[in-house]
C-alpha positions in Angstrom: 2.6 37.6 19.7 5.6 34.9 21.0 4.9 31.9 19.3 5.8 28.5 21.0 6.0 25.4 19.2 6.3 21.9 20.0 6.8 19.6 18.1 5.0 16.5 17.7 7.8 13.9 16.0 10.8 13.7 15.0 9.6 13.3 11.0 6.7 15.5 10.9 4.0 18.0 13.1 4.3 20.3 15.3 1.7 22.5 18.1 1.5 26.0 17.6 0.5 28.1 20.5 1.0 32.0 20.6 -1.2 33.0 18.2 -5.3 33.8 17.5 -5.9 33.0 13.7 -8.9 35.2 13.7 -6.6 38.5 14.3 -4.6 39.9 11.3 -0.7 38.3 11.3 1.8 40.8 11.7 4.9 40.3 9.2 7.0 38.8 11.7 4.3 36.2 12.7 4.0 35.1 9.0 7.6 34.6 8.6 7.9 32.7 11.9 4.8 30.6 10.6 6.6 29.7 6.9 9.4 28.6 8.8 7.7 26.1 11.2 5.8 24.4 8.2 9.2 24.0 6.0 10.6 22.5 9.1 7.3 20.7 10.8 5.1 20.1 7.4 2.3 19.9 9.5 0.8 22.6 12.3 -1.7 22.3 14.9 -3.8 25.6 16.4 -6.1 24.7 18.7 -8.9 27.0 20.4 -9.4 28.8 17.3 -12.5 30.1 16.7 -12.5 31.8 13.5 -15.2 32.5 11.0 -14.9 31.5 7.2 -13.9 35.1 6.4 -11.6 35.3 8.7 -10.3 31.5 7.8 -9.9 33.1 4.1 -8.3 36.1 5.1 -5.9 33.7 7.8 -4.7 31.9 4.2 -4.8 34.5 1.9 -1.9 35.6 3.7 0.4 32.8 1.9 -0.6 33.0 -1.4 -3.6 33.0 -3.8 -6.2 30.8 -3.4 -7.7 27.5 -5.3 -11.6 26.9 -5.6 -12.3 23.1 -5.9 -14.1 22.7 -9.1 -16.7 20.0 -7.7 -16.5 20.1 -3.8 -19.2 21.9 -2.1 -17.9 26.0 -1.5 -19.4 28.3 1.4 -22.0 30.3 0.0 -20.8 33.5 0.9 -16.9 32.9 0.9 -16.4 30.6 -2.2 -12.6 30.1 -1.4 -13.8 27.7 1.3 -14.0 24.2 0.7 -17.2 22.8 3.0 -16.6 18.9 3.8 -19.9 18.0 5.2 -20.7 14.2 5.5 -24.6 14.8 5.7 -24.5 16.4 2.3 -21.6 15.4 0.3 -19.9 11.9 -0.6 -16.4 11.9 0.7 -15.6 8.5 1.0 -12.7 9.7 -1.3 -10.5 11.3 1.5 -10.3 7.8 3.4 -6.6 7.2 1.4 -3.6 8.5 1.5 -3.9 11.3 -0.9 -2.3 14.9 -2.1 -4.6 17.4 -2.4 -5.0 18.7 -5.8 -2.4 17.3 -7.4 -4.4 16.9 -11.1 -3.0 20.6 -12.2 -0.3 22.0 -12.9 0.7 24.1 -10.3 -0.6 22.0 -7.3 -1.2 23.9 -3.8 1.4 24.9 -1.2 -0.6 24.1 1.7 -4.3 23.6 3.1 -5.7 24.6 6.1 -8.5 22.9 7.4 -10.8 24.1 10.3 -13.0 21.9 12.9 -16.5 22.8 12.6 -18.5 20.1 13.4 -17.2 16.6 14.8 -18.5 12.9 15.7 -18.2 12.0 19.5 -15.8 9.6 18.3 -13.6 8.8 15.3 -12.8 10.9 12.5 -9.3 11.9 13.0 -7.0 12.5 10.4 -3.2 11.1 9.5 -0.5 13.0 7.7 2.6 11.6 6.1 6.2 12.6 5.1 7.2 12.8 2.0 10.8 14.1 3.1 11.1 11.3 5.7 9.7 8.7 3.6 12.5 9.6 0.6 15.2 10.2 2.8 14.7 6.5 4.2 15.2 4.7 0.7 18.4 3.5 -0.4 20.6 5.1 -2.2 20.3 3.6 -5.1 16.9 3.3 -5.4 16.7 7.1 -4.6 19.0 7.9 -7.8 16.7 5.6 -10.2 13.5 7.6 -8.6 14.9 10.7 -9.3 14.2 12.0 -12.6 11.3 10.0 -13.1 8.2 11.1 -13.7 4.5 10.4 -13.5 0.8 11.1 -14.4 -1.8 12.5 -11.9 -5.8 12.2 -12.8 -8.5 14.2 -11.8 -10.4 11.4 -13.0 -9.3 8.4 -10.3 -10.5 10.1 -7.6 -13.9 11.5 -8.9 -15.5 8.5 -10.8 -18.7 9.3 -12.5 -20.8 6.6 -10.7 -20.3 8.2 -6.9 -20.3 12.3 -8.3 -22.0 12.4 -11.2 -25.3 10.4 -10.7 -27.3 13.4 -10.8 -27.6 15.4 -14.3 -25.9 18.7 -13.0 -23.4 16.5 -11.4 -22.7 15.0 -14.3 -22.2 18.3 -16.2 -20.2 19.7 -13.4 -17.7 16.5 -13.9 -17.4 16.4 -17.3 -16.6 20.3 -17.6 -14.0 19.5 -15.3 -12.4 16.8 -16.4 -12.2 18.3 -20.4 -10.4 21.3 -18.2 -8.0 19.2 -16.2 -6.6 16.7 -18.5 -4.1 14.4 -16.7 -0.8 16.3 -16.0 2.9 15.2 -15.4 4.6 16.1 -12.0 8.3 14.1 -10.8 8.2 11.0 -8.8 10.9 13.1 -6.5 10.0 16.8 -6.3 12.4 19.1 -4.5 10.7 21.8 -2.0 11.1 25.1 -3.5 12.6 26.5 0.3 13.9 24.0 2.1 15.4 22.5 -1.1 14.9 18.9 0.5 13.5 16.2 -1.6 10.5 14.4 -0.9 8.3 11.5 -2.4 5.1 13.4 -5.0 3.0 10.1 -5.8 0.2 9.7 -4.3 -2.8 7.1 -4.3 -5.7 9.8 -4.8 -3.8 11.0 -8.1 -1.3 8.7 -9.4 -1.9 6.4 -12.4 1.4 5.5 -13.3 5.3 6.4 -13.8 5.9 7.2 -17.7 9.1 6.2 -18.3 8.4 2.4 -17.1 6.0 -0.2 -18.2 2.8 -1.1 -16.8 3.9 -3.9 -14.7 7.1 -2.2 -13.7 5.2 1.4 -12.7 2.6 -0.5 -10.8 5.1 -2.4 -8.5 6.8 1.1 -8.1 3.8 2.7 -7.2 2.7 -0.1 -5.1 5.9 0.0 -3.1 5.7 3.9 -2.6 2.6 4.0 -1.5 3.1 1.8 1.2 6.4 3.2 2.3 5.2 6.8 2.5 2.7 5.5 5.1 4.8 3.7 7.5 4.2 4.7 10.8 7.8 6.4 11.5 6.7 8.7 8.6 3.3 9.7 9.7 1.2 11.6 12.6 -2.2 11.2 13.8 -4.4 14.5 14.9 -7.8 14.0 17.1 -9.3 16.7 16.6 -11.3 19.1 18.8 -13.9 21.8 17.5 -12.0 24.8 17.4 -8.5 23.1 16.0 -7.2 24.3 12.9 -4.3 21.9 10.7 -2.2 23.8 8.2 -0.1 21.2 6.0 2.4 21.6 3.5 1.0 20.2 0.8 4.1 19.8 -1.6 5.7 17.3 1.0 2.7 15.5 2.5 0.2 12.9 2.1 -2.8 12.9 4.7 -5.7 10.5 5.2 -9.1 11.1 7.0 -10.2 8.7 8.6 -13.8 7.1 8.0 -14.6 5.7 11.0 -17.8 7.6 12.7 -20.6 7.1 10.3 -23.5 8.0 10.5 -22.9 10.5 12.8 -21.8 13.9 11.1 -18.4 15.5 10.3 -17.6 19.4 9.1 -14.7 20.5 8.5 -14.0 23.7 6.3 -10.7 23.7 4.1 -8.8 27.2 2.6 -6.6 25.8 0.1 -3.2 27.8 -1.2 -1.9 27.6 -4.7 1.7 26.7 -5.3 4.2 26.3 -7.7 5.1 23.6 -10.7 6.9 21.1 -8.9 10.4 20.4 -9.9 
């Protein structure tokens, strides 16, 4: 397979054409596809009709894989994440969020398939962490660096939207006594490309532990707005049959909430990374 890709913007995305996700990747097609995220951060198959085995076997390829301790799972391939609006609240991905960030070694990437999709609406942004740090100042770059910050299971997943049921309930409080709130850097470096990128995020991000409460809200504040500027950021409408594969160390994405009540599945393989740094 000859892979062509086009890229999207200058800061982030790119189209991917060449290959058929539901066929085994040769070496050389896995190496061709690491280097287009690093560079592109975000990639874009479409016509892909592939099944959720084949979708687990597609991601298996770059690593091990994370099971989502309260999201819906496929009930005969548990590595797949099911996001289906007629059965599951998920409000929660309407912001600007990076998945998983509440453990320690948050995921390298995610890669979402197009299952099921409104007539209209329901498209879905991603952001740049590289572009949006390399745009700061200088200076404000060296205070940001070496900083770090807290990241919370808990702000995402309050118990009066997911646990109002009493299994719900159980579910989220067995997972938050086995995710406690962990510490990742304000500035994390990509473990490839070695370029640095904004890791703070709105889903995740309580506050900045080296500053006070007033000065780590007015950081956060201003960070979460930057990283969303629209020079940083892409938006995908999606057709059934597209497939997105982000990099989730340098990203931010937001789905957008915009179709209801008509119904949206999408099924997401998600890869675990490394402890940022």
């Amino acid at each position: 397979m000859t892979l062509v890709i086009k890229p999207l913007t200058r800061a982030i995305g790119a189209v991917i054409e060449g290959v058929k996700l539901d066929k085994p990747l040769t070496d050389h097609s896995l190496r061709a596809l690491e280097a287009a995220l690093i560079e592109h951060q975000v990639l874009f198959f479409r016509d892909q009709q592939i099944t959720p085995r084949e979708q687990r076997a597609f991601a298996a390829r770059f690593g091990d894989l994370h099971i989502h301790p309260i999201y819906p799972k496929h009930e005969e391939v548990p590595e797949i994440m099911v996001l289906d609006t007629a059965v599951f609240d998920l409000r929660d991905n309407a912001i600007w969020h990076t998945d998983v960030t509440f453990i320690q070694t948050p995921p390298l990437g995610s890669i979402l398939a197009a299952r099921v999709l409104p007539e209209t609406g329901g498209d879905t942004l991603w952001s740049s962490g590289i572009a949006a740090y390399e745009a700061l100042s200088p200076p404000f770059q060296r205070f940001l660096n070496g900083l770090t910050a807290a990241h919370n299971f808990a702000k995402s997943f309050p118990a009066e939207r997911y646990g109002t049921r009493e299994e719900d309930r159980a579910k989220l409080e067995t997972t938050r006594r086995t995710h406690p709130p962990v510490t990742h850097p304000v500035i994390r470096t990509h473990p490839v490309s070695k370029r640095k990128a904004v890791f703070v995020n709105e889903g995740f991000t309580t506050h900045i532990n080296e500053l006070a409460d007033a000065e780590s809200q007015a950081v956060l504040s201003l960070l979460f707005a930057h990283v969303t500027k629209p020079e940083f950021t892409i938006r995908w409408q999606w057709r059934e049959g597209d497939v997105a594969f982000w990099d989730n160390r340098v990203t931010q994405h937001y789905a957008v909430n915009d179709y209801s009540p008509a119904r949206r599945v999408m099924h997401r393989a998600t890869i675990l990374g490394d402890q940022p740094a």
